[in-house]
mmCIF file of the C-alpha atoms, coordinates in Angstrom:
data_MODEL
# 
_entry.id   MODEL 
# 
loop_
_atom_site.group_PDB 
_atom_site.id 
_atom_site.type_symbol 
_atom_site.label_atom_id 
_atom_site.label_alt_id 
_atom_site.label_comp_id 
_atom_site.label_asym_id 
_atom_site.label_entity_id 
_atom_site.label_seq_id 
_atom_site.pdbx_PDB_ins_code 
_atom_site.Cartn_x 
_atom_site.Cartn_y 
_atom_site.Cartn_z 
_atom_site.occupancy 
_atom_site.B_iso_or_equiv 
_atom_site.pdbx_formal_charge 
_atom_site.auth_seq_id 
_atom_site.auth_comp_id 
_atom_site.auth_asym_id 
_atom_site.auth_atom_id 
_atom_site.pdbx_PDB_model_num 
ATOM 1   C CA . UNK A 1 1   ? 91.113  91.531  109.862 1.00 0.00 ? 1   UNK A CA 1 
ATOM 2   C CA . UNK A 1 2   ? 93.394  92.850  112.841 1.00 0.00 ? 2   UNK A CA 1 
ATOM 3   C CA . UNK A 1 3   ? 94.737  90.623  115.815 1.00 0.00 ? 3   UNK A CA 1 
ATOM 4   C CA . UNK A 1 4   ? 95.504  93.380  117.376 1.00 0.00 ? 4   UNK A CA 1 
ATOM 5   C CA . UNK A 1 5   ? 93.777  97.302  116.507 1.00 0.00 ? 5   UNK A CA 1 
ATOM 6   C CA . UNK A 1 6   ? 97.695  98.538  118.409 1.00 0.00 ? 6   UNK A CA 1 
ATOM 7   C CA . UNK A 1 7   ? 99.906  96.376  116.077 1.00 0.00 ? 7   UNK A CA 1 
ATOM 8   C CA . UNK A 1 8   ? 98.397  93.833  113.967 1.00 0.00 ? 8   UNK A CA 1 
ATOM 9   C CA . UNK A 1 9   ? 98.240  94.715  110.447 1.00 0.00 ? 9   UNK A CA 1 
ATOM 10  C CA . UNK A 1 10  ? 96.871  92.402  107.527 1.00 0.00 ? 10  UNK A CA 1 
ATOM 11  C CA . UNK A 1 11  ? 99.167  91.455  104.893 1.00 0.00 ? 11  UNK A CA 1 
ATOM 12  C CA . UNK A 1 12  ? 97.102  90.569  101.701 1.00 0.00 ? 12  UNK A CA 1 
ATOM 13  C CA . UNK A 1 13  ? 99.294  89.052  98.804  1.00 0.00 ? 13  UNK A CA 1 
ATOM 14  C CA . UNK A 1 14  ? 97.899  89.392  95.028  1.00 0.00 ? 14  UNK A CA 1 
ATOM 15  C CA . UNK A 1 15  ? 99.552  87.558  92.326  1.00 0.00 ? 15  UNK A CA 1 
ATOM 16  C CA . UNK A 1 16  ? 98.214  88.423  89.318  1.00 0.00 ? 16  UNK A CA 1 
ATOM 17  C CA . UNK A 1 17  ? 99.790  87.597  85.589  1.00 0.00 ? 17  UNK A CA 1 
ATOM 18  C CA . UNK A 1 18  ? 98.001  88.073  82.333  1.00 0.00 ? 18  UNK A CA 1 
ATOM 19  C CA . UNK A 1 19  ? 99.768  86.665  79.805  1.00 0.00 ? 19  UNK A CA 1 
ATOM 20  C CA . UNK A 1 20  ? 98.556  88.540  76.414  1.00 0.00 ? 20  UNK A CA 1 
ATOM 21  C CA . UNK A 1 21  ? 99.533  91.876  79.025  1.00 0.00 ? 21  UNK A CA 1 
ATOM 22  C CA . UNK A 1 22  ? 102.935 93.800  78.517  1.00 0.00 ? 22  UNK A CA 1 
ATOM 23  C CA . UNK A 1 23  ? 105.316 94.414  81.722  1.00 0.00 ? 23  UNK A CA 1 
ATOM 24  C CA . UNK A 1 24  ? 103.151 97.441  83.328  1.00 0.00 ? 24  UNK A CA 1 
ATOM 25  C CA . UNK A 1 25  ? 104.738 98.811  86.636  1.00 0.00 ? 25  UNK A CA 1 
ATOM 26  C CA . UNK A 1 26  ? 102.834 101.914 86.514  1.00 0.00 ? 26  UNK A CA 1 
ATOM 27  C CA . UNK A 1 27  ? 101.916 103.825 89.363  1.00 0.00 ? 27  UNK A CA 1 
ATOM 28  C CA . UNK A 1 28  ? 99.727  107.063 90.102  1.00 0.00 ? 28  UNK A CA 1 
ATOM 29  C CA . UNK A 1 29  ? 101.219 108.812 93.642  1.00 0.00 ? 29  UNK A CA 1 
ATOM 30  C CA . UNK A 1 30  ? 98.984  110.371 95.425  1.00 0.00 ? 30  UNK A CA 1 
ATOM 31  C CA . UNK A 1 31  ? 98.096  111.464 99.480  1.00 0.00 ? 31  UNK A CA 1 
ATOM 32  C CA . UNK A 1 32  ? 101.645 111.226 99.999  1.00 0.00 ? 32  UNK A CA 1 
ATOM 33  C CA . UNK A 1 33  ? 100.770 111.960 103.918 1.00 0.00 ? 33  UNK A CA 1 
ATOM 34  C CA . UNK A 1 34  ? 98.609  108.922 103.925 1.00 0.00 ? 34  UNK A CA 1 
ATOM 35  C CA . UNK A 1 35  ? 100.058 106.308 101.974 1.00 0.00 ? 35  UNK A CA 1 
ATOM 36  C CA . UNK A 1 36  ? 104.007 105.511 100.484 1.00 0.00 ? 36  UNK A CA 1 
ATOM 37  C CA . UNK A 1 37  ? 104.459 102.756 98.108  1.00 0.00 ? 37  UNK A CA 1 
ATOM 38  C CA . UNK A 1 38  ? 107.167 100.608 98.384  1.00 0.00 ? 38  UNK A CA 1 
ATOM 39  C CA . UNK A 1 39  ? 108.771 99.279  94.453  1.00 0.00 ? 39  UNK A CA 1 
ATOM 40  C CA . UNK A 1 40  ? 111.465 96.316  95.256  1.00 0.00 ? 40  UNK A CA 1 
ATOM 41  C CA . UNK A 1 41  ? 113.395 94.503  92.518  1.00 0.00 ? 41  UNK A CA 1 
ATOM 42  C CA . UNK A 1 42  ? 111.382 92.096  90.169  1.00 0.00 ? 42  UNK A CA 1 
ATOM 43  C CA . UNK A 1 43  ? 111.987 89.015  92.417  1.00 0.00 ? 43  UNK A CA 1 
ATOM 44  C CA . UNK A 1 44  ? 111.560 87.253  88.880  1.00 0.00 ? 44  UNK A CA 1 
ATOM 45  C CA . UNK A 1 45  ? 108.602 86.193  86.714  1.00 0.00 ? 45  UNK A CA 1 
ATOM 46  C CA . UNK A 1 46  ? 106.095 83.652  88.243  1.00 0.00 ? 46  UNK A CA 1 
ATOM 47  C CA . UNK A 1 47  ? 103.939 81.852  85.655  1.00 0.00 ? 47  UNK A CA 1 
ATOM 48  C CA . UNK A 1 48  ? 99.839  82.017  87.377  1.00 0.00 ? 48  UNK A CA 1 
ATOM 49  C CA . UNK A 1 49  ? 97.002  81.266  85.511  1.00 0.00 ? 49  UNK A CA 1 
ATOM 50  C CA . UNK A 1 50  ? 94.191  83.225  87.986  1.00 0.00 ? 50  UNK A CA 1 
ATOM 51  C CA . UNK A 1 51  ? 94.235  85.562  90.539  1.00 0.00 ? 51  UNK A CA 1 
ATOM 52  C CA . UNK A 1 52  ? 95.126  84.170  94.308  1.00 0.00 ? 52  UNK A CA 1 
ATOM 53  C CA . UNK A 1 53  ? 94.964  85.357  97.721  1.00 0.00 ? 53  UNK A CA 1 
ATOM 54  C CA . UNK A 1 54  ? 96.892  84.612  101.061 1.00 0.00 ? 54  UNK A CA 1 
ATOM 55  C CA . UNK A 1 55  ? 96.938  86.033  104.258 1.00 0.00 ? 55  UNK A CA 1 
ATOM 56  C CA . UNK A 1 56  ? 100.026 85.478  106.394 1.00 0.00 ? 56  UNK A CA 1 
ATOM 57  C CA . UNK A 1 57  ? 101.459 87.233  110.090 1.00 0.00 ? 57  UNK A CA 1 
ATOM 58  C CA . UNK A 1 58  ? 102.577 90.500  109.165 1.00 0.00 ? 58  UNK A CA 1 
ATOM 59  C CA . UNK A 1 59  ? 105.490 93.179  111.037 1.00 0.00 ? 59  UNK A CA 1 
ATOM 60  C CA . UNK A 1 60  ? 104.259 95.598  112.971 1.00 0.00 ? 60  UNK A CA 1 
ATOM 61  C CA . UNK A 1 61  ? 103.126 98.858  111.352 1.00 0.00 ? 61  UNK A CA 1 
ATOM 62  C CA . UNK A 1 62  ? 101.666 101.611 112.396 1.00 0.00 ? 62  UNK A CA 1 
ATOM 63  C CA . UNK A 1 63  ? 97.680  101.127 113.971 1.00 0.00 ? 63  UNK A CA 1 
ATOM 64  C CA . UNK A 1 64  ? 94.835  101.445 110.666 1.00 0.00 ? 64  UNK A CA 1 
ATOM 65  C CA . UNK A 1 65  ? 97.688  101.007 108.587 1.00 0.00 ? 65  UNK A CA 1 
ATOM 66  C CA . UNK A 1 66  ? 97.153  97.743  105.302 1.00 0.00 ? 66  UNK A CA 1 
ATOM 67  C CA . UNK A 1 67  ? 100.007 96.737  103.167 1.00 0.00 ? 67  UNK A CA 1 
ATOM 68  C CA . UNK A 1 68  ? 99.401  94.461  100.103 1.00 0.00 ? 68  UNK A CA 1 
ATOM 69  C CA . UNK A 1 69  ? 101.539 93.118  97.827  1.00 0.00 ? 69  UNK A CA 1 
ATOM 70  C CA . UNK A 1 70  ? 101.008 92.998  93.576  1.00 0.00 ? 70  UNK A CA 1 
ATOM 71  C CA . UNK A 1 71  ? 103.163 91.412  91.459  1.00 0.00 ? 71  UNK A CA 1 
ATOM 72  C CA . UNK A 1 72  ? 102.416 91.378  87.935  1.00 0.00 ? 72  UNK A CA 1 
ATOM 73  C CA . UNK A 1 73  ? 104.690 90.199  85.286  1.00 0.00 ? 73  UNK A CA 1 
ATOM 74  C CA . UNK A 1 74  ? 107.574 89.496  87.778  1.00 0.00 ? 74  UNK A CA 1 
ATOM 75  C CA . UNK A 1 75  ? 107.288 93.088  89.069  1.00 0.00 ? 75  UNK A CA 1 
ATOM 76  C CA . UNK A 1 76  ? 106.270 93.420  92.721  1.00 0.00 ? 76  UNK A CA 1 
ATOM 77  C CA . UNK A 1 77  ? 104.873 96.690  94.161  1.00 0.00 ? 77  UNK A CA 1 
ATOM 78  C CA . UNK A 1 78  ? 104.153 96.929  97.845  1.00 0.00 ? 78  UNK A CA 1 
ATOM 79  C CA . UNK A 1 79  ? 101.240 99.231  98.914  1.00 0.00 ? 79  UNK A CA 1 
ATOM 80  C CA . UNK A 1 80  ? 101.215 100.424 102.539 1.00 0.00 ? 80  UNK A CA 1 
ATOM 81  C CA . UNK A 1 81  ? 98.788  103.034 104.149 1.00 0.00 ? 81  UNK A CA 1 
ATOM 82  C CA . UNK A 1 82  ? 95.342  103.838 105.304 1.00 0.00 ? 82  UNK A CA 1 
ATOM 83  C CA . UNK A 1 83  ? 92.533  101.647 103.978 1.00 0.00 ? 83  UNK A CA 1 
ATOM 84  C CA . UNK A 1 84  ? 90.555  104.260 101.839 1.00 0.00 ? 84  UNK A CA 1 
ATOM 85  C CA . UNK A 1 85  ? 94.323  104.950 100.523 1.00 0.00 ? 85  UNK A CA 1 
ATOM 86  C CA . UNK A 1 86  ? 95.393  101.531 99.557  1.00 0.00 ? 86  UNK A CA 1 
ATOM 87  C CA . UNK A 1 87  ? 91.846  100.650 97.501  1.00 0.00 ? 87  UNK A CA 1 
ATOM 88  C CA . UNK A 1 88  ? 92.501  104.301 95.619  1.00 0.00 ? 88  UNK A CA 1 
ATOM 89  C CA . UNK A 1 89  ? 95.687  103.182 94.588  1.00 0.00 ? 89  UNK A CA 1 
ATOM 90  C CA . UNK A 1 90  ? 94.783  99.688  93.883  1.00 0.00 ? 90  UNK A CA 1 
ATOM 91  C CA . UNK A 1 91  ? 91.496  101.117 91.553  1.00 0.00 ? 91  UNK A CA 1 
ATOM 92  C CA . UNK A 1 92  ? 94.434  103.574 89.525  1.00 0.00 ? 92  UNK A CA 1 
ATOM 93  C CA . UNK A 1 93  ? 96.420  100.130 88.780  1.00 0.00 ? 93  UNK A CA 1 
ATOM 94  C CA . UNK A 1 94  ? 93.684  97.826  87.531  1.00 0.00 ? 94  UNK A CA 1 
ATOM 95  C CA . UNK A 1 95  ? 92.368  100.878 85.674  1.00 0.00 ? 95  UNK A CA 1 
ATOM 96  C CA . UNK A 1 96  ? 95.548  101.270 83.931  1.00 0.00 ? 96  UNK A CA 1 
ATOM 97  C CA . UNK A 1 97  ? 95.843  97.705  82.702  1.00 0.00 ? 97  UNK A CA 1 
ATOM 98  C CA . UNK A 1 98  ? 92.078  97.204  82.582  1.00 0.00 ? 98  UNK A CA 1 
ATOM 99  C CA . UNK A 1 99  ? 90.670  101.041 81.057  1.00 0.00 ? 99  UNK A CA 1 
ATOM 100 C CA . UNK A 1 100 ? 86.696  99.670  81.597  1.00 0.00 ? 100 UNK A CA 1 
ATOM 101 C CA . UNK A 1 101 ? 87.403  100.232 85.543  1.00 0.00 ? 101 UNK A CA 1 
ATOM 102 C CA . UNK A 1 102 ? 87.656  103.366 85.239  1.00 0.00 ? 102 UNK A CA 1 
ATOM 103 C CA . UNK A 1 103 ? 83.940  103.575 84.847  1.00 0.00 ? 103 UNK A CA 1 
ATOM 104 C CA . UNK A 1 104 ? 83.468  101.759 87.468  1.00 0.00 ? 104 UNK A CA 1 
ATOM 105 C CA . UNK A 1 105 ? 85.212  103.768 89.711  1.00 0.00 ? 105 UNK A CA 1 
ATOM 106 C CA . UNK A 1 106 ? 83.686  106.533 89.407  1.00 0.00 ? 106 UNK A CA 1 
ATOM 107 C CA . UNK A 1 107 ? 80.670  105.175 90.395  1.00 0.00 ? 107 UNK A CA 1 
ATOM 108 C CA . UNK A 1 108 ? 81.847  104.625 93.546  1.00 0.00 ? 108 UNK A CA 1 
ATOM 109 C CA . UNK A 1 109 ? 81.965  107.116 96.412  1.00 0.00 ? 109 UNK A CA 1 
ATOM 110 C CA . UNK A 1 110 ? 85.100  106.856 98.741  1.00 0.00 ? 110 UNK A CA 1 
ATOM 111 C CA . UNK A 1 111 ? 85.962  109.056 101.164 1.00 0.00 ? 111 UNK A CA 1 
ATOM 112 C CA . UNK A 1 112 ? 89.086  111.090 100.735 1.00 0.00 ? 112 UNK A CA 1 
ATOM 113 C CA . UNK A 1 113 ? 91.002  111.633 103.854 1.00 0.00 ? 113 UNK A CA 1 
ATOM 114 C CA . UNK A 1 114 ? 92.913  114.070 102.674 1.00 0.00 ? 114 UNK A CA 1 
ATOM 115 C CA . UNK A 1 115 ? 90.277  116.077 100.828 1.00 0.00 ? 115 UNK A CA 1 
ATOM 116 C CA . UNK A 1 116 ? 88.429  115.877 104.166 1.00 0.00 ? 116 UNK A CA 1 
ATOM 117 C CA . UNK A 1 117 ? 91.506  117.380 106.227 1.00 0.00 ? 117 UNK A CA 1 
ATOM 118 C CA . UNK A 1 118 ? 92.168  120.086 103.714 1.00 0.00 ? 118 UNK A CA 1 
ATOM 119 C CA . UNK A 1 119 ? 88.522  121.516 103.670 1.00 0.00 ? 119 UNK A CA 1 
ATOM 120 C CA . UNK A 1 120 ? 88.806  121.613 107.485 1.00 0.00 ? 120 UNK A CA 1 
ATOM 121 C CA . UNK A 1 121 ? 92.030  123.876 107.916 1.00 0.00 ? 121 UNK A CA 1 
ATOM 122 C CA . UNK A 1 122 ? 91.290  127.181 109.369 1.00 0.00 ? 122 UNK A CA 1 
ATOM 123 C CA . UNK A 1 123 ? 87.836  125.898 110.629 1.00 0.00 ? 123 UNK A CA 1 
ATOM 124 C CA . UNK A 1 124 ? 88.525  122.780 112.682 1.00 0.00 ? 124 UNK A CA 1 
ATOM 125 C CA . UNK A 1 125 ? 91.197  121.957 114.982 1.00 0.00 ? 125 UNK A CA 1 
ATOM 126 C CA . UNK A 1 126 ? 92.569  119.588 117.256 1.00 0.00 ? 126 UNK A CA 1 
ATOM 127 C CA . UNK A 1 127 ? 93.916  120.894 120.433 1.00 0.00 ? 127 UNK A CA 1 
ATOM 128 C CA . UNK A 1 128 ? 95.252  119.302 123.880 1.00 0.00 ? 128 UNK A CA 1 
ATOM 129 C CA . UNK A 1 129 ? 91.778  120.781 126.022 1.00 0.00 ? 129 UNK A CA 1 
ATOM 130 C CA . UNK A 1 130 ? 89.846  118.803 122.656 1.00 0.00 ? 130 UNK A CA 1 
ATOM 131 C CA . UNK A 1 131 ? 87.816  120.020 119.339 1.00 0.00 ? 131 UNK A CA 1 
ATOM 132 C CA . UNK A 1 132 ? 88.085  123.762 119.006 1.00 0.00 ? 132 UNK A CA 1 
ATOM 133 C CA . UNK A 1 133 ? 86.109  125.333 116.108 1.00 0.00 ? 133 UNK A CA 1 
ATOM 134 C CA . UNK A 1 134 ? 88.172  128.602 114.795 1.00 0.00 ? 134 UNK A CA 1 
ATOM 135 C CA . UNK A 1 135 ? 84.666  130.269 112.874 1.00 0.00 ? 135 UNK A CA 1 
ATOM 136 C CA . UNK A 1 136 ? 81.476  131.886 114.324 1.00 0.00 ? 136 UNK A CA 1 
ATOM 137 C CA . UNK A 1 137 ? 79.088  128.923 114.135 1.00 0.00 ? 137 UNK A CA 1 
ATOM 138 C CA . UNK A 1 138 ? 76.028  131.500 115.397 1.00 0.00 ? 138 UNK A CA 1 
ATOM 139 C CA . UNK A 1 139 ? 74.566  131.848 111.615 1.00 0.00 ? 139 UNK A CA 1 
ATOM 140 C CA . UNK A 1 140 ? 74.438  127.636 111.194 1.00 0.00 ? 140 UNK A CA 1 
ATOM 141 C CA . UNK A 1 141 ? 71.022  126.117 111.320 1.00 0.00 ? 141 UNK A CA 1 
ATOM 142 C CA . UNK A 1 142 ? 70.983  123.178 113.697 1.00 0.00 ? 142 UNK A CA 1 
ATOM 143 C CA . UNK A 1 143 ? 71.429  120.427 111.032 1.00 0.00 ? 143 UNK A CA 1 
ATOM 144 C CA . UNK A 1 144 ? 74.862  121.805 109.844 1.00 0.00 ? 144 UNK A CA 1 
ATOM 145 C CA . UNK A 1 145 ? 75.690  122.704 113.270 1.00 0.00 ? 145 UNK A CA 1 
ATOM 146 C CA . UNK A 1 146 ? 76.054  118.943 113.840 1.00 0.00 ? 146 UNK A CA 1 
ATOM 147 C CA . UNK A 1 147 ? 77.238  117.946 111.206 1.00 0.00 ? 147 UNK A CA 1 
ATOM 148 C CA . UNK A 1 148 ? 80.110  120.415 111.971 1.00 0.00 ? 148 UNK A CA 1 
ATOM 149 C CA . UNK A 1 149 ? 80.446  118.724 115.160 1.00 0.00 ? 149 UNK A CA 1 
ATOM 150 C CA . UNK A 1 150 ? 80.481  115.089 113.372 1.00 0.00 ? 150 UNK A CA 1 
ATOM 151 C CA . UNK A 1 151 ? 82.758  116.225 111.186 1.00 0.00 ? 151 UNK A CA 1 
ATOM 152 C CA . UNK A 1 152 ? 84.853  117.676 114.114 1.00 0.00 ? 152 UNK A CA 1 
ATOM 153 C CA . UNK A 1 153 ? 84.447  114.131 115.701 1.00 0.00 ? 153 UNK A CA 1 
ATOM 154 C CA . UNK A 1 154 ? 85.890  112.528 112.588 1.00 0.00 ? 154 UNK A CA 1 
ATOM 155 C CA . UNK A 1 155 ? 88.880  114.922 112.456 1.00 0.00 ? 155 UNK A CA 1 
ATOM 156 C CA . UNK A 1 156 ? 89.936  114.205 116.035 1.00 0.00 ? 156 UNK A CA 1 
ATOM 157 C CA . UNK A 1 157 ? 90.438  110.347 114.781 1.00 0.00 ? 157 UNK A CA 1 
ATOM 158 C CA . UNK A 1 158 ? 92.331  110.699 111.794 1.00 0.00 ? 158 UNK A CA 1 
ATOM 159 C CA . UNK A 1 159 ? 94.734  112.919 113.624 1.00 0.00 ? 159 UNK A CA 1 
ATOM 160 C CA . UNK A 1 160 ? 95.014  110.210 116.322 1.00 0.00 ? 160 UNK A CA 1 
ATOM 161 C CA . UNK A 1 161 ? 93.337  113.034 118.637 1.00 0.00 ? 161 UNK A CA 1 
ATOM 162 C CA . UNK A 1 162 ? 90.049  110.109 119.440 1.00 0.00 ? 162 UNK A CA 1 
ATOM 163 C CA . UNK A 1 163 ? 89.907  106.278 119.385 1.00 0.00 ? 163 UNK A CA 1 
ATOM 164 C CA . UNK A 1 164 ? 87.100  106.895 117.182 1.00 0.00 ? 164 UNK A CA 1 
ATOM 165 C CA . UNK A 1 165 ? 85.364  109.134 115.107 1.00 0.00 ? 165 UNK A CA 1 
ATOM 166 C CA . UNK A 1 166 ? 81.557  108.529 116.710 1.00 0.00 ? 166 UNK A CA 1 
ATOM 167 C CA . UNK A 1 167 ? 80.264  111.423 118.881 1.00 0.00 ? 167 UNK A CA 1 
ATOM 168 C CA . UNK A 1 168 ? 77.092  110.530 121.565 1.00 0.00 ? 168 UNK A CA 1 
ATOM 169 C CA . UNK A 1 169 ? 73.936  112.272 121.598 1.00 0.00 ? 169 UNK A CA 1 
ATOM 170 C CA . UNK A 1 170 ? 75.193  114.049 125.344 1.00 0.00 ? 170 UNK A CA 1 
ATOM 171 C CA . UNK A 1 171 ? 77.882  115.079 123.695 1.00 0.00 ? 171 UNK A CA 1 
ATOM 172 C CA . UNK A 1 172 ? 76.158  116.939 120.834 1.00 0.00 ? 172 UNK A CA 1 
ATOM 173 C CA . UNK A 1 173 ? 73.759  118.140 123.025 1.00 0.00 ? 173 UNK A CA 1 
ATOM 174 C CA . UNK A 1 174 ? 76.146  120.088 124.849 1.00 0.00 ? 174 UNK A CA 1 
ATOM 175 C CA . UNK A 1 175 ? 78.557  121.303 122.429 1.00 0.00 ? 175 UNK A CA 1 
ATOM 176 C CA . UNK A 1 176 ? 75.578  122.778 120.434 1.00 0.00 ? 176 UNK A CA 1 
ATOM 177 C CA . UNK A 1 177 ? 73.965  123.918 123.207 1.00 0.00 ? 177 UNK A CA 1 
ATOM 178 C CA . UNK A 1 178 ? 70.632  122.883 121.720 1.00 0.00 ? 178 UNK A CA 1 
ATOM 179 C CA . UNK A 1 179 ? 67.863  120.649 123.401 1.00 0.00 ? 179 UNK A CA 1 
ATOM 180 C CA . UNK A 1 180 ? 68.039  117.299 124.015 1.00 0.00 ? 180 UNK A CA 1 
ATOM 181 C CA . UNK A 1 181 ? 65.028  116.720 121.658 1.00 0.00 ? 181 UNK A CA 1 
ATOM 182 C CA . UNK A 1 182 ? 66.177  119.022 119.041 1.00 0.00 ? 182 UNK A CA 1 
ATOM 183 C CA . UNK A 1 183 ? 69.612  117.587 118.287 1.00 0.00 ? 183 UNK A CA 1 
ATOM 184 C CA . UNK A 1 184 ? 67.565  113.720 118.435 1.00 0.00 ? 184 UNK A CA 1 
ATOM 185 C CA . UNK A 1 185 ? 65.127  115.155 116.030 1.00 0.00 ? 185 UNK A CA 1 
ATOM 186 C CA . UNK A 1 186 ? 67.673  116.630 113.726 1.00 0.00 ? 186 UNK A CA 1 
ATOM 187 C CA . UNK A 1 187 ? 70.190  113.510 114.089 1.00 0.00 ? 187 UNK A CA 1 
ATOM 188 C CA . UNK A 1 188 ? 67.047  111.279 112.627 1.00 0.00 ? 188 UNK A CA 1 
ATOM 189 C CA . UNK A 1 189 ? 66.990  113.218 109.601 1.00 0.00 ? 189 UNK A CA 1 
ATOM 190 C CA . UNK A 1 190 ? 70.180  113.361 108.878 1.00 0.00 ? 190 UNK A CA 1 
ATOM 191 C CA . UNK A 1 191 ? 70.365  109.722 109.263 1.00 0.00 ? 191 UNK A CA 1 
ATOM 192 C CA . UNK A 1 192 ? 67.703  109.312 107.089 1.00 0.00 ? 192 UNK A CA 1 
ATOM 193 C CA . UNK A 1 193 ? 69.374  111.706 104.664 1.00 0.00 ? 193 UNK A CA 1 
ATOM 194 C CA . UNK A 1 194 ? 72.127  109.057 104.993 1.00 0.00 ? 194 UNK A CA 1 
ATOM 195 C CA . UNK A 1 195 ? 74.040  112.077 106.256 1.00 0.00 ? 195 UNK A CA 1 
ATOM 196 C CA . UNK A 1 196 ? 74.916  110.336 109.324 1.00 0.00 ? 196 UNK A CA 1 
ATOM 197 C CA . UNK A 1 197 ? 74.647  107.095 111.028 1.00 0.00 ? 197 UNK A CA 1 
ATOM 198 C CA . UNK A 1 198 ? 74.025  105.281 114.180 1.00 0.00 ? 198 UNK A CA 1 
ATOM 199 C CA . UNK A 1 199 ? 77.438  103.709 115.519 1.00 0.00 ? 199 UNK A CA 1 
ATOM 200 C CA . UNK A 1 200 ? 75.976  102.188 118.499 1.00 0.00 ? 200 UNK A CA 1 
ATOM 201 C CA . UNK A 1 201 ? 73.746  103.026 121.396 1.00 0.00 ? 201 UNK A CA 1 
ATOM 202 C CA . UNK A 1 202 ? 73.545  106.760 121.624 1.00 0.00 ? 202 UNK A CA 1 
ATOM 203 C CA . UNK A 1 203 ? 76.749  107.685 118.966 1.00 0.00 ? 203 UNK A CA 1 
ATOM 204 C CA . UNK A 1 204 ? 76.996  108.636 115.607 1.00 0.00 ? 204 UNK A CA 1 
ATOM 205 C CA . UNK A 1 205 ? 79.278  109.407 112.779 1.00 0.00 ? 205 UNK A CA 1 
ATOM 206 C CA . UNK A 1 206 ? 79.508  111.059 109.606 1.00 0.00 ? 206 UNK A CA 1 
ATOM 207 C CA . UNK A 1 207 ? 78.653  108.519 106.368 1.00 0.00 ? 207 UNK A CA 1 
ATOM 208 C CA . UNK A 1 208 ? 80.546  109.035 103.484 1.00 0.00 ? 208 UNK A CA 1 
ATOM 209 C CA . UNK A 1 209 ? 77.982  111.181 101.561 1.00 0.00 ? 209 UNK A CA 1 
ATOM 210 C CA . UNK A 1 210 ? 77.974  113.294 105.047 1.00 0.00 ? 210 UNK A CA 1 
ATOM 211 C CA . UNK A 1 211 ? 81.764  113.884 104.631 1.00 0.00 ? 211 UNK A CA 1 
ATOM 212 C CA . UNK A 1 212 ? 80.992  114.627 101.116 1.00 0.00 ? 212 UNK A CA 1 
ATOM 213 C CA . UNK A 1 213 ? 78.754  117.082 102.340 1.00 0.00 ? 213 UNK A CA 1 
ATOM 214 C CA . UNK A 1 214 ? 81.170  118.803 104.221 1.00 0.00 ? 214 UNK A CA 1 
ATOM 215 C CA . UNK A 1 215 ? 83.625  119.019 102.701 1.00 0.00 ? 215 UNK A CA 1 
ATOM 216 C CA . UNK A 1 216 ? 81.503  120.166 98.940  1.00 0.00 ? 216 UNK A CA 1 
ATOM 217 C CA . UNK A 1 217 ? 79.149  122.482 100.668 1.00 0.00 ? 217 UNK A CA 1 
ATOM 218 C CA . UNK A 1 218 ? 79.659  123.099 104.488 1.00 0.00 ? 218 UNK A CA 1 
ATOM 219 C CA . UNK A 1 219 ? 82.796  124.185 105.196 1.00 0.00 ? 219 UNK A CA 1 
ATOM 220 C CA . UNK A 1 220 ? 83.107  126.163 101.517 1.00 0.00 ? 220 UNK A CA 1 
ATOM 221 C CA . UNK A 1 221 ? 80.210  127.986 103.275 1.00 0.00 ? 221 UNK A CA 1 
ATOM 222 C CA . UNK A 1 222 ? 82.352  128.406 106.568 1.00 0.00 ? 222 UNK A CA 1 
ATOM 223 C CA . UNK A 1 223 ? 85.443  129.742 104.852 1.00 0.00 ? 223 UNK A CA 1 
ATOM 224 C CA . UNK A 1 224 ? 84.004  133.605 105.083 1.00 0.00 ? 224 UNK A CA 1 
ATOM 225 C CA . UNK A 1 225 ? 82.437  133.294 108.669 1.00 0.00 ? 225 UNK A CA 1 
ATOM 226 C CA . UNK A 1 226 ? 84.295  135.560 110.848 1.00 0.00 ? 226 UNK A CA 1 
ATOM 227 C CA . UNK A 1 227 ? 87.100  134.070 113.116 1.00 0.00 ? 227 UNK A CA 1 
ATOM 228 C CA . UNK A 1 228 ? 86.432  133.678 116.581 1.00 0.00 ? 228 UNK A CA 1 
# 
């Protein structure tokens, strides 16, 4: 989707008019850190019979940022943020005009950035010498041990602290200060736990059910460890 990961961002237009549907420009805010809408002037109705798509060049925003565009009605709303941020917002709308979606979206499992940050304060933190973890780790078994250090991984990108949020085997290995063979052992069950997943030769990442798992059961469990 981007040209460029620095500066590119895609610019998806929706235009989208039912016509038995009253003038809705309804919005939920939310993750105000990771997403601002923007609400221009009705730029006038426009009369289209089915939903259509169009990609064009975009201005420069900010790197793993989307913006698309909804106009329903002859209202236009502008949605710019993070991905996970955008598709939130854009499941509140539809549900709004179309109330069977909400169902639907509850059967999906997102991730929520900012649910994810939260459950991390006092426990994880970025620093300039890299990952520091603020809690006495000694009582974790080896499984949540790295999935603390996954988790730490995935923190360090969305504060723009890593490239990305997969961490290798080596690196494990050493920050846990376990065996070689024990971390591979436990990293192949929590992959098959869908915990985690393989991001390439040697690196892995949280999966959305493993941030769940942090964030629901891990670092709750954390939050009474003594400080280091």
């Amino acid at each position: 989707m981007f040209n460029s990961p620095k500066i590119a961002v895609a610019r998806i237009t929706f235009t989208f008019t039912p016509k038995y549907m009253s003038n809705i420009s309804w919005w939920l805010y939310r993750d105000r850190k990771l997403l601002y809408i923007k609400c221009p002037k009705s730029a006038g109705r426009r009369e289209v019979s089915d939903q259509a798509a169009t990609s064009k060049e975009a201005e420069p925003l900010p790197a793993g940022t989307i913006e698309v565009t909804l106009r329903h009605q002859g209202v236009e709303n502008r949605i710019i943020g993070s991905p996970e941020g955008v598709v939130r917002e854009l499941l509140a709308y539809f549900t709004k005009l179309y109330p069977s979606l909400e169902l639907v979206s509850k059967l999906i499992l997102t991730q929520d950035d900012a649910e994810f940050l939260q459950s991390c304060t006092n426990i994880l933190a970025s620093s300039k010498e890299g990952l520091a973890v603020l809690k006495d780790v000694h009582s974790l078994r080896d499984k949540e041990l790295i999935l603390l250090y996954l988790a730490g991984s995935r923190l360090e990108h969305l504060v723009a602290a890593k490239d990305s949020d997969t961490v290798s085997l080596d690196e494990l290995t050493r920050r846990t200060g376990r065996a070689t063979g024990t971390v591979a052992g436990r990293l192949s069950e929590l992959c098959n736990e869908q915990l985690a997943e393989r991001a390439g030769k040697g690196s892995y990442r949280l999966t959305t059910m493993g941030t769940r798992t942090v964030v629901k059961t891990l670092m709750p469990k954390m939050t009474g460890f003594p400080e280091r």
